[in-house]
BARO-104428 format. One record per residue: residue in three letters; z, y, x of N, C-alpha, C in turn. Coordinates in steps of 0.2 Angstrom, whole numbers, plus 5000, padded with zeros to 4 digits. Atoms other than C-alpha are relative to their C-alpha. Last residue first. Example, Ala and Ser with C-alpha at 12.3 -4.5 7.8 and 13.67 -1.06 7.14 Angstrom:
2
SER499949944996503649955068500350054996/ALA500049945004503949785062500050065004/
//
This chain:
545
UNK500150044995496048874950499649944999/UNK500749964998495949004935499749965008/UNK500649975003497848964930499550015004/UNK499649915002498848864943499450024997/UNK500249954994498648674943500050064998/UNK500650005003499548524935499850105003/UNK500149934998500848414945499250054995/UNK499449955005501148284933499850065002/UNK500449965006499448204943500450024993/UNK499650005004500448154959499750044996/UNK499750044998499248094972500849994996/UNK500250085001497848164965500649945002/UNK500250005009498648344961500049925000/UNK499450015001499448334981500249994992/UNK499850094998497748284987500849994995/UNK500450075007496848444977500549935001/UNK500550024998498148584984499749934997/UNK499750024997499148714972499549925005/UNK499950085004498548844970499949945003/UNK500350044993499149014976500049944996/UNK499750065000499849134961499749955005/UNK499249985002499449304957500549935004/UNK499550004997497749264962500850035003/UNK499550044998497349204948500150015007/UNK499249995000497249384942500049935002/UNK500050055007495549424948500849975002/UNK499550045001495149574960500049944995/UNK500050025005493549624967500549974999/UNK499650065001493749724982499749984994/UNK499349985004492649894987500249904998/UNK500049925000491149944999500750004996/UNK499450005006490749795008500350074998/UNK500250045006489149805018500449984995/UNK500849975004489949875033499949944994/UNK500350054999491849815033499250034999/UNK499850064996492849945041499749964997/UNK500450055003491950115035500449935005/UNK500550084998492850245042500049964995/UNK499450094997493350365031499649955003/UNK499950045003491750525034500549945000/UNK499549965005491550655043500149964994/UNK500349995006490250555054500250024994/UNK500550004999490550555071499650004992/UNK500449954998492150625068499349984999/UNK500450004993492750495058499650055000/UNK500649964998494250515045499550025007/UNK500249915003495350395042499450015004/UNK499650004996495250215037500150085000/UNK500349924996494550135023500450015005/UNK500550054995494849965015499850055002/UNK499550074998496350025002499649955007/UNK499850004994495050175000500549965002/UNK500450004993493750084990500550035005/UNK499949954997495350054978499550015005/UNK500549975000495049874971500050085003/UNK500450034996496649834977499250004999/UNK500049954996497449924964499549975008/UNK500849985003496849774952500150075006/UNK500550014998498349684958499350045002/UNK500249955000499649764950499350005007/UNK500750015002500449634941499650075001/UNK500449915004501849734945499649994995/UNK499450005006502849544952499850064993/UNK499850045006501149534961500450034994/UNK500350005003501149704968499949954996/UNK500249945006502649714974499650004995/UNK499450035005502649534983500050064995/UNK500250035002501249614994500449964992/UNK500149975001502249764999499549954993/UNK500049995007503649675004499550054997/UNK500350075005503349625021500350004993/UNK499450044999504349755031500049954997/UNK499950024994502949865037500549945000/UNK500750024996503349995024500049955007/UNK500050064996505050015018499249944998/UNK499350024996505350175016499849945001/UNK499949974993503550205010500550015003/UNK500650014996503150104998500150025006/UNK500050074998504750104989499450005004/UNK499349994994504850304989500049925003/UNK500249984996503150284979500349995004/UNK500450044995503850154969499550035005/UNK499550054998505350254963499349975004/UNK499449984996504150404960500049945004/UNK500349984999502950304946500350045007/UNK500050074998504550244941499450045004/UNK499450024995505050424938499949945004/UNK500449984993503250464932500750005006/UNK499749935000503550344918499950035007/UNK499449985001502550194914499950075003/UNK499649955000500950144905500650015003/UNK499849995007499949994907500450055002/UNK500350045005498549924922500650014993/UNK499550075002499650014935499749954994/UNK499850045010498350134934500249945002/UNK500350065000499050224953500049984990/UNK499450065003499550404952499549934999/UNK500450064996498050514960500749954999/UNK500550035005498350654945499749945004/UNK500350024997500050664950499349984997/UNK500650075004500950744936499649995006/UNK500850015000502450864943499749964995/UNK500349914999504250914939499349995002/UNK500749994994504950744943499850055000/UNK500349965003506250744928499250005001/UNK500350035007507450634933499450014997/UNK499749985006507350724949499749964997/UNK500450065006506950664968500450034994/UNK499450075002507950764982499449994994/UNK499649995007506850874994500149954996/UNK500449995004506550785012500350034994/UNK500249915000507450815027499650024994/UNK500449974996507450635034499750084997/UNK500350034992508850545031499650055003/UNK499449974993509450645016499850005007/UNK500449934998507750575010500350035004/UNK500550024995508450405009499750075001/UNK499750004994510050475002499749995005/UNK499949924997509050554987500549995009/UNK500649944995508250404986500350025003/UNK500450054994510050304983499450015001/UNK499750044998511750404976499649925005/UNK499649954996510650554971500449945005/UNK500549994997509450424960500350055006/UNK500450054998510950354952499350015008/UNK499750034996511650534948499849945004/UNK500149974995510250584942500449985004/UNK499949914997510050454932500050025005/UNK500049964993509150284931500250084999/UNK499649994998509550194915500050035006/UNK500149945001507750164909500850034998/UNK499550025006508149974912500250064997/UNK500750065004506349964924500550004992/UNK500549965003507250144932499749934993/UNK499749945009508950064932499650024998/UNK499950065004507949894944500350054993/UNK500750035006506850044952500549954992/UNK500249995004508550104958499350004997/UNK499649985006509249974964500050054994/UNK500050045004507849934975500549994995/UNK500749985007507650084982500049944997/UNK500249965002509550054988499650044994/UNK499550035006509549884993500050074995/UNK500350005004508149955004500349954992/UNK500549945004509050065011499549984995/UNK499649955006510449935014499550054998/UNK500049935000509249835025500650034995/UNK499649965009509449645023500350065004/UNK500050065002508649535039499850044992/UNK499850015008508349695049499949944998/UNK500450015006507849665067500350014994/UNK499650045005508549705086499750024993/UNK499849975008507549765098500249954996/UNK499550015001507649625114500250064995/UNK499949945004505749615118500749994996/UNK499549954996505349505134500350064995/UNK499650035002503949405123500850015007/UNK500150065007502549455133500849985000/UNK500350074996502849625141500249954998/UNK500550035000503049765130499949945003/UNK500150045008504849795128499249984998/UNK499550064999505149835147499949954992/UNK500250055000503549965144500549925001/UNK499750004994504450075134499649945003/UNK500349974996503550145118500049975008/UNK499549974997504750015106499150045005/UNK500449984992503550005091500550035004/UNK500250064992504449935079500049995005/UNK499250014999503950045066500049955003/UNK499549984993502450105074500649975000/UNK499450015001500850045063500750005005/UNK499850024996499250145070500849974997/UNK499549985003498250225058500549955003/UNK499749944995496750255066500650004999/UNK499949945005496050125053500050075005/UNK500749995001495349985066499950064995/UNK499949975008496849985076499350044997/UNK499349985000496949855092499950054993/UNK499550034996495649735094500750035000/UNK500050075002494349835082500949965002/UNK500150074997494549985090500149964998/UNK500250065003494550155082499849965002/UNK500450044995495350305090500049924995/UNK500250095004495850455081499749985003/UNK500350025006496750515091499550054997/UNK500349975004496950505109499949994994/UNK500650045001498250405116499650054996/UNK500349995009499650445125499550005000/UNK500949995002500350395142499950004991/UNK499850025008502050405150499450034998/UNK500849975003502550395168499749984995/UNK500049945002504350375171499450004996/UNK499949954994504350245186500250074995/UNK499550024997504550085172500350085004/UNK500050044997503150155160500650005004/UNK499649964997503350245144500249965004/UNK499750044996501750195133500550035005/UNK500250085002501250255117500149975004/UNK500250044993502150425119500049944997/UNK499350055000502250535102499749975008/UNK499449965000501050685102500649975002/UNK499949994992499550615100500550025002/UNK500349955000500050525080500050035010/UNK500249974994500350355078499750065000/UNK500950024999500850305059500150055007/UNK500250085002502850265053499549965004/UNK499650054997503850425061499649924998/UNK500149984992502450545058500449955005/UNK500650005001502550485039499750015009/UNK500150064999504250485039499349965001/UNK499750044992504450645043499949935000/UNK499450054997503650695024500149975006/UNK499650065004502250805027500449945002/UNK499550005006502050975031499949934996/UNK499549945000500750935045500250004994/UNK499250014999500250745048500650084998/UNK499650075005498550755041500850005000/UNK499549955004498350915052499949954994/UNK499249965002498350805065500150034996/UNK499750045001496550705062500950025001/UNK499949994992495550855058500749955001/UNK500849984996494350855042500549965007/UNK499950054995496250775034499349985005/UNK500350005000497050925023499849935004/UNK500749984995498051045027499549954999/UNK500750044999499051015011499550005005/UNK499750014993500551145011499449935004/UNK500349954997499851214993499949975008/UNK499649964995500351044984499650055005/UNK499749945004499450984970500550045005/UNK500249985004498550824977500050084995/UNK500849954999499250814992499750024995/UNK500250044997501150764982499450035001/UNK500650015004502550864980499449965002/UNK499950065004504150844988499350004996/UNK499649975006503951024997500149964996/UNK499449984997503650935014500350044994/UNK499949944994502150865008500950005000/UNK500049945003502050684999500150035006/UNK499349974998501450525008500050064995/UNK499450015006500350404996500850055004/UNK500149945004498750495006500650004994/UNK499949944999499250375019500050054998/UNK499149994999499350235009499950045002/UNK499750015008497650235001501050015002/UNK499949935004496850285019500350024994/UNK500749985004497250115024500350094998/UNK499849985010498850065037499150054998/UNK499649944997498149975055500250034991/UNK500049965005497649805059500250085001/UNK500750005003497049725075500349974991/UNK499650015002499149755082499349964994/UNK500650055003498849755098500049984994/UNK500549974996500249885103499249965000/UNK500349945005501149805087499650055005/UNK500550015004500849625097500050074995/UNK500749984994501749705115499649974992/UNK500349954997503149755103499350015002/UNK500149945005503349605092499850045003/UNK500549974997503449475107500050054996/UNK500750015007505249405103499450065004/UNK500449964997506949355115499450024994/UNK500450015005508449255112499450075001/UNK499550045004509549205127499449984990/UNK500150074999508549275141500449964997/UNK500250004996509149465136500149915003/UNK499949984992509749465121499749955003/UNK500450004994508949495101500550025007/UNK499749974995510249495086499349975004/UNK500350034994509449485068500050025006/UNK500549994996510349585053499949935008/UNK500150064997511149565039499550015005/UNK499950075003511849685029500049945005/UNK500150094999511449805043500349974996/UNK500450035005511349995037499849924999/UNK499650005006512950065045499649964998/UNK500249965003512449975061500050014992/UNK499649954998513849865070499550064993/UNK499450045003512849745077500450064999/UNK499849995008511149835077500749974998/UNK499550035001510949845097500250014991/UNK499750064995509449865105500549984998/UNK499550004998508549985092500549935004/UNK500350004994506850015088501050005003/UNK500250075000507050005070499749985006/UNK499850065005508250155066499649935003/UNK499750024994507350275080500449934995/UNK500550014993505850305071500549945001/UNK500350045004506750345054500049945005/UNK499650075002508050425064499649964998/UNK499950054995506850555073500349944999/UNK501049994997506050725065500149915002/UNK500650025004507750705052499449985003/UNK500849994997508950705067499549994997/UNK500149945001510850705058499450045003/UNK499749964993511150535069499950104998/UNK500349924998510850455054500450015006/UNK499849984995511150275045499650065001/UNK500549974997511150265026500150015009/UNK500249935003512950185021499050005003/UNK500549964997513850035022499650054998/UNK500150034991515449945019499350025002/UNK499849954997515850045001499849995009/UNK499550034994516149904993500350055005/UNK499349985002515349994978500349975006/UNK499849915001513450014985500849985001/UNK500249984994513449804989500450055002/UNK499450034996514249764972500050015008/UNK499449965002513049884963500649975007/UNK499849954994511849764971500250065001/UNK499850014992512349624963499950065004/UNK499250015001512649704946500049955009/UNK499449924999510949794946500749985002/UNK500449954992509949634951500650074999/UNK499750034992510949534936499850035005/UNK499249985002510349684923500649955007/UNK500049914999508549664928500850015001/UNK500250004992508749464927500350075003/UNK499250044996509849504909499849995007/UNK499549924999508149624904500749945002/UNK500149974993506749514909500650025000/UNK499549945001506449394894500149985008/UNK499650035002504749294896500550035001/UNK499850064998503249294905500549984998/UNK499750025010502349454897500249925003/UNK500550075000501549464917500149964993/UNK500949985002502149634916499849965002/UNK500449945005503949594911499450005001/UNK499950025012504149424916499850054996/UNK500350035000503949494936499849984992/UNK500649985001504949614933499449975001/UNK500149935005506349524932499550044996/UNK500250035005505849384943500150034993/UNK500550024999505849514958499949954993/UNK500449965001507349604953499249975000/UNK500149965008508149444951499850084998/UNK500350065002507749384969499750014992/UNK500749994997508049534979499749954993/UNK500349945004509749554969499450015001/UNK500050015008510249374972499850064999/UNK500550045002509749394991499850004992/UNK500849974998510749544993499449984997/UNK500149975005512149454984499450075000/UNK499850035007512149324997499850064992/UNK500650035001511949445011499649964994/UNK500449925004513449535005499249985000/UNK500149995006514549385005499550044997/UNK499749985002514049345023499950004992/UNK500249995008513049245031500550034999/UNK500450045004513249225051500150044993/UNK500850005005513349345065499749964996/UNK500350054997515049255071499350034999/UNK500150004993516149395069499649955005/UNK499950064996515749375051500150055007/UNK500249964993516249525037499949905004/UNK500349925000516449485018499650025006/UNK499549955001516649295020499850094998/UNK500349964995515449165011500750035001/UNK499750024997516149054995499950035009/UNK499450025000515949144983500349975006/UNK499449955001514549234986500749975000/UNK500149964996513649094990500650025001/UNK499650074994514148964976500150025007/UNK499349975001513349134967500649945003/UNK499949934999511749104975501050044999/UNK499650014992511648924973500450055003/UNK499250044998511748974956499949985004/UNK499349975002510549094956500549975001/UNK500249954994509148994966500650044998/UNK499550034993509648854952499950035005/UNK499149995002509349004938500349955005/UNK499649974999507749024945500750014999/UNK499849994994507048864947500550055002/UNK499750044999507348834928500250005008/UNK499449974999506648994924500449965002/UNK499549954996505148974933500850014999/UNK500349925001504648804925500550055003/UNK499649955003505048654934499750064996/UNK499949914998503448564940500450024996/UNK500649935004503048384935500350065004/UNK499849985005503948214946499850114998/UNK500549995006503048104955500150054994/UNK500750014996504148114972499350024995/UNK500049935001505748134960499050025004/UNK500350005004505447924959500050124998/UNK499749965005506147914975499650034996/UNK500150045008505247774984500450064995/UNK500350015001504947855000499949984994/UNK500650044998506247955003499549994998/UNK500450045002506948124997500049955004/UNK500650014994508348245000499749934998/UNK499950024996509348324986499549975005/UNK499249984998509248454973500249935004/UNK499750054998507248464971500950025002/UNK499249984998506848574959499949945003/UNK499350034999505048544958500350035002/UNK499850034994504048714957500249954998/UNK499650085003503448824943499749985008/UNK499749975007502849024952500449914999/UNK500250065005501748954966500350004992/UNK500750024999501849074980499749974994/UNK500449925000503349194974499149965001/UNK500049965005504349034969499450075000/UNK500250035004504148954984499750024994/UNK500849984996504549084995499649944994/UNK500249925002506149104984499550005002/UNK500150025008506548924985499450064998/UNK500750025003506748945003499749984996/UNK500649954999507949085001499449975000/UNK500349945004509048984987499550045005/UNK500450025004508948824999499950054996/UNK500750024998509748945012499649964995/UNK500349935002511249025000499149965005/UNK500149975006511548844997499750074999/UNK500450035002511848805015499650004994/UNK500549974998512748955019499549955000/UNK500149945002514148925007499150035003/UNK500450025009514348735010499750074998/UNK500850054998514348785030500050004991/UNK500449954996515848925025499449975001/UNK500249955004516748805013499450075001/UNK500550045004516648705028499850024992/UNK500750004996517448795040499549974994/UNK500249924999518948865028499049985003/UNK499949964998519148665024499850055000/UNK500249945001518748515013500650085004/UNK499149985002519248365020499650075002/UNK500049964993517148285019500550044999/UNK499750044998517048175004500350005008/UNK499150025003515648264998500449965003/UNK499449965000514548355012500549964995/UNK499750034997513348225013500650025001/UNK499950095002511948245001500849985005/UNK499849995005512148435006500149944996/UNK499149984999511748395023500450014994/UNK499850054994509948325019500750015000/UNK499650045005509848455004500249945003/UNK499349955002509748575017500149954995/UNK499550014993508448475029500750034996/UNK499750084995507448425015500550005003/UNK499550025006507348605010500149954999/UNK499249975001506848655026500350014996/UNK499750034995505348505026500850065001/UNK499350005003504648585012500549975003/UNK499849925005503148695019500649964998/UNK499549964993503148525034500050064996/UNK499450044999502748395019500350065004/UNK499950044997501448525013500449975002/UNK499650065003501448634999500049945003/UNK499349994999501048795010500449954994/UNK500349955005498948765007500850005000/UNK499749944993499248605018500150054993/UNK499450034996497848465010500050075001/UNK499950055002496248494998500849985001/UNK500150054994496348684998500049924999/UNK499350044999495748774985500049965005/UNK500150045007494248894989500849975001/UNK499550074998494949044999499949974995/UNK500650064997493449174996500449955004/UNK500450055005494049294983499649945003/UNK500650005001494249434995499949944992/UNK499949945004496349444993499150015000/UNK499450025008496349285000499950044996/UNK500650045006494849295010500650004997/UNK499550065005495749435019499749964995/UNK499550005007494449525029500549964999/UNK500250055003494549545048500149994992/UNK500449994998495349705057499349954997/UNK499950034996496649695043499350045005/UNK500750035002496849845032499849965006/UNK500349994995498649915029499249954999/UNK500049964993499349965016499849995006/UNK500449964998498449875001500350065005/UNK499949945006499149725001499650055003/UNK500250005004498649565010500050054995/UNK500950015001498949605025499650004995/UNK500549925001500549665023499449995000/UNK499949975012501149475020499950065001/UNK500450065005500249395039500350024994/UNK500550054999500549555048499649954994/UNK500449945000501949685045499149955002/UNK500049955003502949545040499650054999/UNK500150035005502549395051500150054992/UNK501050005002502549505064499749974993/UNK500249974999504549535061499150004999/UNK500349984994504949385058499650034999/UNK500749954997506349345049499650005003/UNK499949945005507649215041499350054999/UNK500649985004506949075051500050054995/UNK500549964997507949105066499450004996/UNK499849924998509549075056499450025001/UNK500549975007508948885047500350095004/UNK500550014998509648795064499550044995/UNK500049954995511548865064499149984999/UNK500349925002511648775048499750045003/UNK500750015004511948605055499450064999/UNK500750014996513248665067499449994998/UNK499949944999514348735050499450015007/UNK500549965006514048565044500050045001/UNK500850044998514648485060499750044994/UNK500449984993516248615061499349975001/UNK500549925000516548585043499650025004/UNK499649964997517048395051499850084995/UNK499250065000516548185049500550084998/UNK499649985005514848205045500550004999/UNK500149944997514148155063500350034993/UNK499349964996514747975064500050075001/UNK499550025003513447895052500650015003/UNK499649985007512148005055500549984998/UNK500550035007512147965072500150064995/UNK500049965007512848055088499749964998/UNK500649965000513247925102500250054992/UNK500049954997514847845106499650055000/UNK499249935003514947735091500150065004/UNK499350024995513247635099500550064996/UNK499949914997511947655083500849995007/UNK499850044991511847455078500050065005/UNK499650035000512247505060500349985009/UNK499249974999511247655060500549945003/UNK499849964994509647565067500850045001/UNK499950034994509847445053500150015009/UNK499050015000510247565041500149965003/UNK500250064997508247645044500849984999/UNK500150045004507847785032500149935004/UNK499850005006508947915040499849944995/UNK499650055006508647855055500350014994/UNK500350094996507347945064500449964996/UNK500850035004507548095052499849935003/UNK499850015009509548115056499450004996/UNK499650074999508848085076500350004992/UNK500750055001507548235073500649935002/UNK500550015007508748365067499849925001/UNK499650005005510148325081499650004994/UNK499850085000508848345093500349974997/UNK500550055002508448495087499849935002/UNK499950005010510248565085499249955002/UNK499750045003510448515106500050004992/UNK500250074998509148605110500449954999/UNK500650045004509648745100499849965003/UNK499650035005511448745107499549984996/UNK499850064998510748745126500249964991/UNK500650024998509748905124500349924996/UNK500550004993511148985120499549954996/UNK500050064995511749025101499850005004/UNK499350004997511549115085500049955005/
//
């Protein structure tokens, strides 16, 4: 939120309350007409300025369909993933527990030291609100990488003996992630005219967070789940019941998915929770011109995860053309499918005079898509949205669709999901696009159903279908299979495959001499780096590290 002007000014503002935070001599001889720290906590409006600075790390786009999809198994980089290969030794230094990985929870406990004694106002209930739901989201990233964490709940120097101090366990981080959460909710509005934090984002996050640690506990046997599970339902009941937003459509099943995430102006849409404004020489991003380069693309393991258009899935469905010939992949099956992955048909580039070029499929290029499987959501066509970093689409933060699939996975996990239920949020994600409605019942047996490594239902087994493919591309697929403990799905020769080559009638082959993954379950967890052990030996390292 802001010109140009307002962030150059917040980060000069950061870096002067780091120059002298530790110095009281500098403060003291600070001229009074200047900004310090010691004349800048005076107002809500300065704490409310503070915050503005943690907005633009909410999202990024690439950083979604890129560096966290890459890891999983729908798309397939053009270079392996030594992460997910088994060939990232530990690191010495850095490895995301670096000074600068926690430097923005320094900067929020930074303000937070300073808020009391500051004449508590409307403005400042609002800064305290949005600075708390912030440490709860960077905690979260924490959390998913490293599992036990310090809690840190203020800002450090050099002598503070928290500095040596052991690792939290999960549930300790997670309940102060909650409770910031609900200091959120509370204190947030319902609607901004500012594009800031809301109550609903708050309770989004809470419901992201406790379904995630929820089932996480269950299939990692980590320890009770079901109150988690149960908090995720009740925040994101609260969402649904408000009533403030719905599924977006224009009643165009072949085209809303598409058109949904390519859109200039989100303020306003039913599906924004919390969305991310892009204008013209004020705030800008490259996304476009890097998903037309995108050197990934989605694996044959997703792609054959679409159903047909009778809800059925390839394997049992009559309407199955098959995938010898690279478009009759796309026929009779679910819109979303044609709306996700580049087929010839659609225009790949729509130049300034009109003139509009498409691409042959299948085409396998390294530098740009080495599956054939082209990821689109995003993808504006137009060239005014390609050219470097001139791309003014606007961004989901907190989707309501996927507040949605994620509500009912959390009733399916609490074997509470009815019809009703599942009518009230797939069945609306379908509505969108034309597809038959989901039952209790399911009415098939997949026999290409993933072995989740332990038994569930073929409803869930469903839910996590729907989940894969509504909100594909939006960096949640990796996090899924953790919390799933569902690693071992990555062994799948085709999660490394691409489609089918003419020249050889055969899924491309993307790494010669590599035929399939080998999983191992430390890497559930990232570990943690040698210097940070040696230099504080409480810290103690992640299984199998």
């Amino acid at each position: 939120p802001g010109t140009k002007m307002k962030k150059y000014f917040l980060a000069g503002l950061v870096s002067v309350f780091f120059l002298t935070a530790c110095n009281d001599d500098f403060l003291e001889k600070f001229p009074e007409d200047k900004i310090s720290d010691a004349n800048f906590w005076k107002t809500g409006a300065d704490f409310k300025m503070y915050a503005s600075q943690f907005y633009p790390t909410l999202f990024d786009a690439r950083l979604a369909w890129y560096s966290l999809d890459n890891f999983s198994d729908n798309p397939v980089p053009s270079s392996r993933n030594a992460y997910t290969w088994g060939e990232s030794p530990v690191p010495s230094s850095g490895g995301g527990w670096a000074k600068t990985d926690w430097l923005q929870i320094r900067r929020v406990n930074y303000a937070l030291d300073r808020i009391a004694g500051v004449p508590e106002d409307a403005t400042l209930k609002l800064a305290h609100g949005e600075l708390r739901f912030f440490r709860a989201f960077y905690y979260f990233d924490k959390l998913k990488k490293f599992g036990e964490v310090p809690w840190i709940a203020k800002s450090l120097d050099t002598e503070s003996e928290e500095l040596n101090a052991p690792r939290d366990s999960r549930e300790t981080v997670v309940n102060n992630m909650l409770a910031d959460l609900d200091f959120a909710i509370e204190n947030l509005p319902e609607t901004s005219g500012e594009d800031r934090l809301t109550k609903f984002a708050a309770l989004n996050l809470k419901g992201d967070i406790a379904l995630y640690e929820g089932t996480f506990r269950k299939y990692h046997n980590a320890g009770a789940n079901e109150e988690l599970l149960r908090k995720s339902v009740a925040a994101y009941e609260s969402i649904i019941n408000s009533g403030r937003f719905a599924v977006w459509s224009t009643g165009k099943p072949d085209k809303d998915y598409f058109d949904l995430f390519v859109q200039y102006e989100l303020k306003g849409n039913s599906e924004g929770i919390f969305v991310q404004r892009f204008i013209t020489d004020k705030r800008m991003h490259n996304n476009v011109r890097q998903l037309g380069e995108p050197y990934t693309g989605y694996s044959k393991d997703f792609v054959e995860s679409y159903l047909c258009t009778d809800g059925l899935p390839i394997s049992v469905s009559p309407l199955y053309k098959g995938d010898k010939n690279f478009a009759d992949e796309f026929v009779n099956r679910d819109p979303r499918m044609e709306q996700s992955i580049y087929q010839a048909k659609r225009p790949y580039r729509i130049f300034d005079d009109g003139t509009t070029n498409y691409k042959a499929m299948p085409e396998f290029q390294n530098n740009y898509c080495p599956t054939s499987y082209y990821i689109i959501k995003g993808y504006s066509p137009y060239e005014r949205d390609r050219l470097p970093s001139t791309s003014t689409t606007d961004d989901f933060v907190f989707r309501y669709g996927k507040v949605l699939i994620s509500y009912a996975e959390a009733k399916a996990e609490l074997n509470e999901c009815t019809q009703d239920i599942l009518d009230k949020t797939v069945n609306k994600l379908r509505d969108r696009v034309g597809m038959p409605h989901l039952k209790t019942e399911v009415g098939f047996t997949d026999p290409a159903w993933p072995d989740w490594g332990m038994q569930i239902s073929p409803l869930l087994n469903e839910i996590r279908r729907e989940r894969r493919l509504e909100i594909c591309a939006e960096g949640n697929r990796w996090d899924d299979l953790v919390r799933w403990k569902a690693g071992k799905l990555l062994e799948n020769p085709k999660t490394i495959q691409g489609a089918k080559d003419p020249a050889t009638n055969a899924n491309r082959v993307l790494y010669p001499g590599y035929t399939a993954r080998k999983w191992s379950d430390k890497l559930y967890l990232y570990p943690v780096p040698l210097q940070e052990i040696t230099l504080n030996p409480q810290l103690k390292q992640n299984p199998g590290w």
